[in-house]
C-alpha positions as CSV (number, residue, x, y, z in Angstrom):
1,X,0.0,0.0,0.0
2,X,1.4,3.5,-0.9
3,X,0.3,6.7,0.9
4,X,2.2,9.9,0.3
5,X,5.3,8.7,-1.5
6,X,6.1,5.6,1.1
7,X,4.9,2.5,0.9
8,X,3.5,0.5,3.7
9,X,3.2,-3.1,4.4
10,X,-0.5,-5.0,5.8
11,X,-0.6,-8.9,6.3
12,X,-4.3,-9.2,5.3
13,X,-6.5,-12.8,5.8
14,X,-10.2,-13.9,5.6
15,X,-11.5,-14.8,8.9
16,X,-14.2,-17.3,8.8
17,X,-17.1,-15.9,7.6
18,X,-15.1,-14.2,4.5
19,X,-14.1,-11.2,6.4
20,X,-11.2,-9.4,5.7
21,X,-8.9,-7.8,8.5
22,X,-5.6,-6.6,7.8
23,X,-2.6,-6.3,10.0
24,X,0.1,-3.4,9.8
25,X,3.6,-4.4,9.5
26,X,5.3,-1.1,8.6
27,X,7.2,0.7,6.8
28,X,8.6,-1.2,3.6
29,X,11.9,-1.8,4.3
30,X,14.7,-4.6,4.2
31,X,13.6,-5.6,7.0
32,X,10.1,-5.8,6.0
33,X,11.0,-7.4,2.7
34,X,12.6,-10.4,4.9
35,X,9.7,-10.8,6.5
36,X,7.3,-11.0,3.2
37,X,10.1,-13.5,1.8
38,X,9.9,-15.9,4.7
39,X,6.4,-15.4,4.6
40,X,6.0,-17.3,0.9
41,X,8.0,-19.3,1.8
42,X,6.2,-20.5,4.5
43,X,2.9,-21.0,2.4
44,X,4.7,-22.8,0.0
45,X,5.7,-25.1,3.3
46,X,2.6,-25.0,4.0
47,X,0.8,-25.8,0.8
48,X,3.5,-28.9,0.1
49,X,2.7,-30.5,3.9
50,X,-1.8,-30.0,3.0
51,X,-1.1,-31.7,-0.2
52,X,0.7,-34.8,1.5
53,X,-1.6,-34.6,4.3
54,X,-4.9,-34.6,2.2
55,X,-2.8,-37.6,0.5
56,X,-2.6,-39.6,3.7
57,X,-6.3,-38.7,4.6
58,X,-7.3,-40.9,1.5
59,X,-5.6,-43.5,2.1
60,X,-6.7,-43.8,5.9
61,X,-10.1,-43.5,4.7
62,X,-10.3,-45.7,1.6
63,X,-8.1,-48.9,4.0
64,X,-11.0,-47.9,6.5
65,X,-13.5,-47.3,4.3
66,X,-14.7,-44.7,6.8
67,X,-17.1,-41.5,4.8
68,X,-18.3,-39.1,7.0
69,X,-21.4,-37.7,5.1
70,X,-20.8,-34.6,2.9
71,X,-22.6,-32.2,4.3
72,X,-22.1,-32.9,8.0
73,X,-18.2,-32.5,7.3
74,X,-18.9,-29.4,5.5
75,X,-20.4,-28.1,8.7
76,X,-17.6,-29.8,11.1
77,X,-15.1,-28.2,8.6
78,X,-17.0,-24.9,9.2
79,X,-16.7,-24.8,13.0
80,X,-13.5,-26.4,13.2
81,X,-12.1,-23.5,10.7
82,X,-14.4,-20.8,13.0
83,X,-12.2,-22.0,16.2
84,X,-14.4,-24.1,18.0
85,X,-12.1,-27.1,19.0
86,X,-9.8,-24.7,19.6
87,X,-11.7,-23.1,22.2
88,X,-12.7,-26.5,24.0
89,X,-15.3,-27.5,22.0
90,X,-15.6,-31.3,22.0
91,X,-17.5,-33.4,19.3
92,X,-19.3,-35.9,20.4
93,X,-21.7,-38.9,19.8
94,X,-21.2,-40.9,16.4
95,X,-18.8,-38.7,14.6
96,X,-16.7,-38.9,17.8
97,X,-17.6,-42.6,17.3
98,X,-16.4,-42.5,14.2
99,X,-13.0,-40.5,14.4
100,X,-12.2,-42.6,17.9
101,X,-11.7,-45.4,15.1
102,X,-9.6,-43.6,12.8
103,X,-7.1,-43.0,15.7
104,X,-7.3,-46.6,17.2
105,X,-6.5,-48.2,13.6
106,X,-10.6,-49.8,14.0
107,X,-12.8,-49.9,11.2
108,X,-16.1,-50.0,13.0
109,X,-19.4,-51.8,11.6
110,X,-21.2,-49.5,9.1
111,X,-24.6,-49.8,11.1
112,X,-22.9,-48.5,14.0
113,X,-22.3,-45.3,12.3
114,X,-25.6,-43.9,11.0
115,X,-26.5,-41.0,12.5
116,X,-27.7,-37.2,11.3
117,X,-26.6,-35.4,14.1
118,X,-23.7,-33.5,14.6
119,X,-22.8,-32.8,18.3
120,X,-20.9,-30.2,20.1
121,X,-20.1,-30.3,23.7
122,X,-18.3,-27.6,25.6
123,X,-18.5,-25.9,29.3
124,X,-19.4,-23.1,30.0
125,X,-15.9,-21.3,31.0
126,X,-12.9,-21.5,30.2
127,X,-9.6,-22.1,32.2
128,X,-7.1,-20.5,30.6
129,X,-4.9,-17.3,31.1
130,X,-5.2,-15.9,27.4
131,X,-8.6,-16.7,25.5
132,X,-8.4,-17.5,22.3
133,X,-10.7,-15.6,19.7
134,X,-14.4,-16.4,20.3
135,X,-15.9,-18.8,17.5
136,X,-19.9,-17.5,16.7
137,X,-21.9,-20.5,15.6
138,X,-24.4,-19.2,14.4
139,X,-22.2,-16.6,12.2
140,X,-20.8,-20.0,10.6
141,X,-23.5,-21.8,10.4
142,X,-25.0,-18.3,8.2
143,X,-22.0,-18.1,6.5
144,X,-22.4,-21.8,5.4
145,X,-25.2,-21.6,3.4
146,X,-27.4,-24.4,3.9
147,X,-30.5,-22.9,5.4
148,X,-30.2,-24.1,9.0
149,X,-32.1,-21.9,11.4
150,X,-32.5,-22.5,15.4
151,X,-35.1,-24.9,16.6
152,X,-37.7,-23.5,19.1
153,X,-38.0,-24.9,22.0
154,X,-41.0,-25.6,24.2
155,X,-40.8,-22.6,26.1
156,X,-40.4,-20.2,23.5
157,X,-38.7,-18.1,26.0
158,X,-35.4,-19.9,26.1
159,X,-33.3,-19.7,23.3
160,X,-32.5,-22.1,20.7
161,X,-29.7,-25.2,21.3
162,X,-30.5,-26.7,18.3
163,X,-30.0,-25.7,14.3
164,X,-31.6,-27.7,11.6
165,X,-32.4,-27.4,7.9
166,X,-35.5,-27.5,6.7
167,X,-36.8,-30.9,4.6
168,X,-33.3,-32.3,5.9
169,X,-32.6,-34.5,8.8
170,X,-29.1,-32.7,9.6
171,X,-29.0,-30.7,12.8
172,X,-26.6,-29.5,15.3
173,X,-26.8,-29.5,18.7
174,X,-25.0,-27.5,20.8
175,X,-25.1,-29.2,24.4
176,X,-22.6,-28.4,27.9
177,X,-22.5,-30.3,31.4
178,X,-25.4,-30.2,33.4
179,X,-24.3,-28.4,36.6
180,X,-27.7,-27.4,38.5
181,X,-31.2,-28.5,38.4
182,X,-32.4,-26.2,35.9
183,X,-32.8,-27.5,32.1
184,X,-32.8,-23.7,30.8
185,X,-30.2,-23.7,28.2
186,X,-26.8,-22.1,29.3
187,X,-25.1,-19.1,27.4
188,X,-21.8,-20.2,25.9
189,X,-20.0,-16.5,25.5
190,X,-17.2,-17.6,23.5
191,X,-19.2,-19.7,20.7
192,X,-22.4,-16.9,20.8
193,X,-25.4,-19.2,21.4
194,X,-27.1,-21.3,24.3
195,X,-26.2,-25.2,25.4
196,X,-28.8,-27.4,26.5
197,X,-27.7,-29.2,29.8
198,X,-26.9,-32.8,30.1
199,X,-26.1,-34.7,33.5
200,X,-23.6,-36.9,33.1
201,X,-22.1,-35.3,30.4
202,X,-19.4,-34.1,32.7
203,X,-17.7,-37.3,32.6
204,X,-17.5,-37.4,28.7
205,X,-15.8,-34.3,28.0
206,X,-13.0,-33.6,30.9
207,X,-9.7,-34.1,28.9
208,X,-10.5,-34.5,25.9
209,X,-8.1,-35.6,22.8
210,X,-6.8,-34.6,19.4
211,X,-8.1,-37.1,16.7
212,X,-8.2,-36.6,13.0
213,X,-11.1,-36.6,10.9
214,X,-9.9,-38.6,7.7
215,X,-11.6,-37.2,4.4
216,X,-11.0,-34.7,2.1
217,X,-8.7,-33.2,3.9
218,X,-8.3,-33.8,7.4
219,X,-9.7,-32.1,10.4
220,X,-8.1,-31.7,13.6
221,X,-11.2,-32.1,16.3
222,X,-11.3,-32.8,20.1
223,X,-13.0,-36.0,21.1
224,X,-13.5,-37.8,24.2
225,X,-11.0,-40.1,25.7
226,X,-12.0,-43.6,23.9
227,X,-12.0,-45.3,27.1
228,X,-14.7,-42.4,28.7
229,X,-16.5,-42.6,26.0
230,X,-17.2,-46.5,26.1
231,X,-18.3,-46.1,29.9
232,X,-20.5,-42.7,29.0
233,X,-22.4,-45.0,26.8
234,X,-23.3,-47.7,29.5
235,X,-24.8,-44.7,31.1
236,X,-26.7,-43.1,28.7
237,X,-28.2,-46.4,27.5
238,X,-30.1,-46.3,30.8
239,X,-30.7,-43.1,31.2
240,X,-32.2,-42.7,28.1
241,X,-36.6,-42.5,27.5
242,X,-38.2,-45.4,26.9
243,X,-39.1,-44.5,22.9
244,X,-35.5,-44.2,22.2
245,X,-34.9,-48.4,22.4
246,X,-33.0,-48.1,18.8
247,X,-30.6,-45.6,20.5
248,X,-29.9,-47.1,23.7
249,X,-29.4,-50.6,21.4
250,X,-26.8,-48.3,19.6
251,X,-25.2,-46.8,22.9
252,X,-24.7,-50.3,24.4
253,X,-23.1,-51.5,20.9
254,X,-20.2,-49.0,20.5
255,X,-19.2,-49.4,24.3
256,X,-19.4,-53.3,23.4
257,X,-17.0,-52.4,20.4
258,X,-14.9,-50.1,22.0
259,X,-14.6,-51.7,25.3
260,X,-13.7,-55.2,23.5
261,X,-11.1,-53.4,21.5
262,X,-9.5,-51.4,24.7
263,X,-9.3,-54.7,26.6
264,X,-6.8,-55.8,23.8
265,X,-5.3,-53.6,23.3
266,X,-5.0,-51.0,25.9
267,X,-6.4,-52.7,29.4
268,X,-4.6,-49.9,31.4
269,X,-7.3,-47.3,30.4
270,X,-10.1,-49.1,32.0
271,X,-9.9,-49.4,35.6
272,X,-9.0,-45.6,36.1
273,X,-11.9,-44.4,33.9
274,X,-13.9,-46.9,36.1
275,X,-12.9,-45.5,39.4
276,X,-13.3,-41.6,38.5
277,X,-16.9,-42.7,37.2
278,X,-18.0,-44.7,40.4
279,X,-16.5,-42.0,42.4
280,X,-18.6,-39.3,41.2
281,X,-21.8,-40.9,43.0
282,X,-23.9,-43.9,43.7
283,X,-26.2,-42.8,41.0
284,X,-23.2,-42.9,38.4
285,X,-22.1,-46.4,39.4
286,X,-25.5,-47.9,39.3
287,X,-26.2,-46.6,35.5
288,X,-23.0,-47.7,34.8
289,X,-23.4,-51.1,36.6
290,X,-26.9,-51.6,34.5
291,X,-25.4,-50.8,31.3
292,X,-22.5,-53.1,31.4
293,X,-25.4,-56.2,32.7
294,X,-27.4,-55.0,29.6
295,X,-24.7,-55.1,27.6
296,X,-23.4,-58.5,28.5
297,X,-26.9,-59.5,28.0
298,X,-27.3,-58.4,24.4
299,X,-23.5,-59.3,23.2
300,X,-22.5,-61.7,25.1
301,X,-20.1,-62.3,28.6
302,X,-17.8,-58.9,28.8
303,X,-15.2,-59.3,32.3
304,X,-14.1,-55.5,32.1
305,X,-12.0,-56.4,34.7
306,X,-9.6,-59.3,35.0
């Protein structure tokens, strides 16, 4: 940029949501022209490592033969380029399912995998010292295109947790720890819209991990611990409304999978996840307790513990 003879330098990028914002450097000068230098440079890195990493995507996918439906990773890839895993967000249910695979080598059952919900769990605050720049859902989920709007709730007072599209089974739900014994949704500041509030959901999402969406190109998402997520199942399959049978048949078969598969391979997750779930109440332990009887009881005799 030249004003009045000199010229200046900006660093200017899209945010997501396609706004511009540009950054002043300074002054053009050699040490400004370093600076431009080492930053092509650095996209040409950076542009050689995304083709070899979209590369290795495909081939984890195709020897898994895992496909994560367009237009739910479209709106993954949306909140994950917005900042939302970033800031603590944590996906959850069957595309957590799903990616859990990916990083344990496991290529689950296709029928364990259907789903049309995309699910983000976060709390409410954050612990950090520096917060990173909020992520507005709803801005992406505008700036996506699709048509998804907010689902009303009962009481029309509360505000929308839920986003869907009309004619389309796709939704997003937007969903954070259950911490009194209200079920008004909670205000999440940093992502811009209200949580609905789970109980034992607590469990689920305390130390999360990094896991890779493999498709197109790969997405870096936060998903629960493998060995949490198992036991969170048990759980929920009791917990659950008598109507939702198919989904409680579902919860008990990926803990079957996953559990099964930890046992083999990694026993030494189990027994701590076992103890800080028992240890959060007698209620806890007794869903938990129920869920791994059902579970025996559908798929067969499970010793979680030698």
């Amino acid at each position: 940029m030249t004003r009045t003879g000199d010229e200046y330098v900006y660093f200017q990028h899209y945010q997501p949501g396609g706004q511009l914002v540009q950054l002043y450097v300074g002054k053009r000068c050699e040490q400004a022209e370093a600076m431009m230098r080492e930053q092509a440079d650095a996209r040409v890195d950076a542009e050689e490592l995304n083709y070899h990493l979209k590369r290795l995507s495909a081939q984890v996918k195709a020897g898994l033969g895992m496909v994560t439906d367009k237009s739910m990773y479209r709106v993954i890839h949306g909140l994950a380029d917005a900042g939302v895993f970033r800031n603590s967000g944590v996906l959850i249910g069957t595309h957590a399912f799903q990616t859990i695979g990916v990083m344990l080598g496991k290529r689950w059952p296709t029928d364990s995998m259907a789903t049309s919900d995309v699910d983000i769990a976060a709390e409410k605050k954050l612990s950090v010292a520096i917060l990173p720049p909020p992520s507005d859902i709803p801005a992406v989920l505008e700036s996506l295109k699709m048509g998804f709007l907010p689902v009303p709730r009962l009481n029309h007072k509360e505000p929308s947790t839920t986003y869907s599209i009309r004619k389309s089974r796709l939704r997003l739900d937007i969903l954070t720890p259950k911490t009194t014994t209200s079920d008004s949704p909670v205000f999440i500041r940093r992502f811009n819209c209200a949580a609905a509030p789970l109980p034992y959901l607590s469990y689920l999402v305390e130390n999360p991990v990094q896991a890779v969406i493999a498709d197109t190109e790969p997405l870096l998402v936060n998903v629960p611990q493998p060995v949490r997520y198992a036991m969170h199942k048990l759980i929920v399959s009791q917990v659950r409304d008598v109507s939702a049978a198919a989904k409680s048949h579902k919860d008990l078969f990926q803990s079957n999978q996953l559990l099964t598969l930890l046992k083999n391979e990694r026993p030494g997750d189990i027994q701590p996840a076992w103890d800080n779930l028992v240890e959060r109440g007698p209620k806890w332990k007794k869903c938990a307790e129920a869920g791994l009887a059902e579970m025996q009881k559908r798929f067969g005799e499970f010793r979680l513990f030698e």
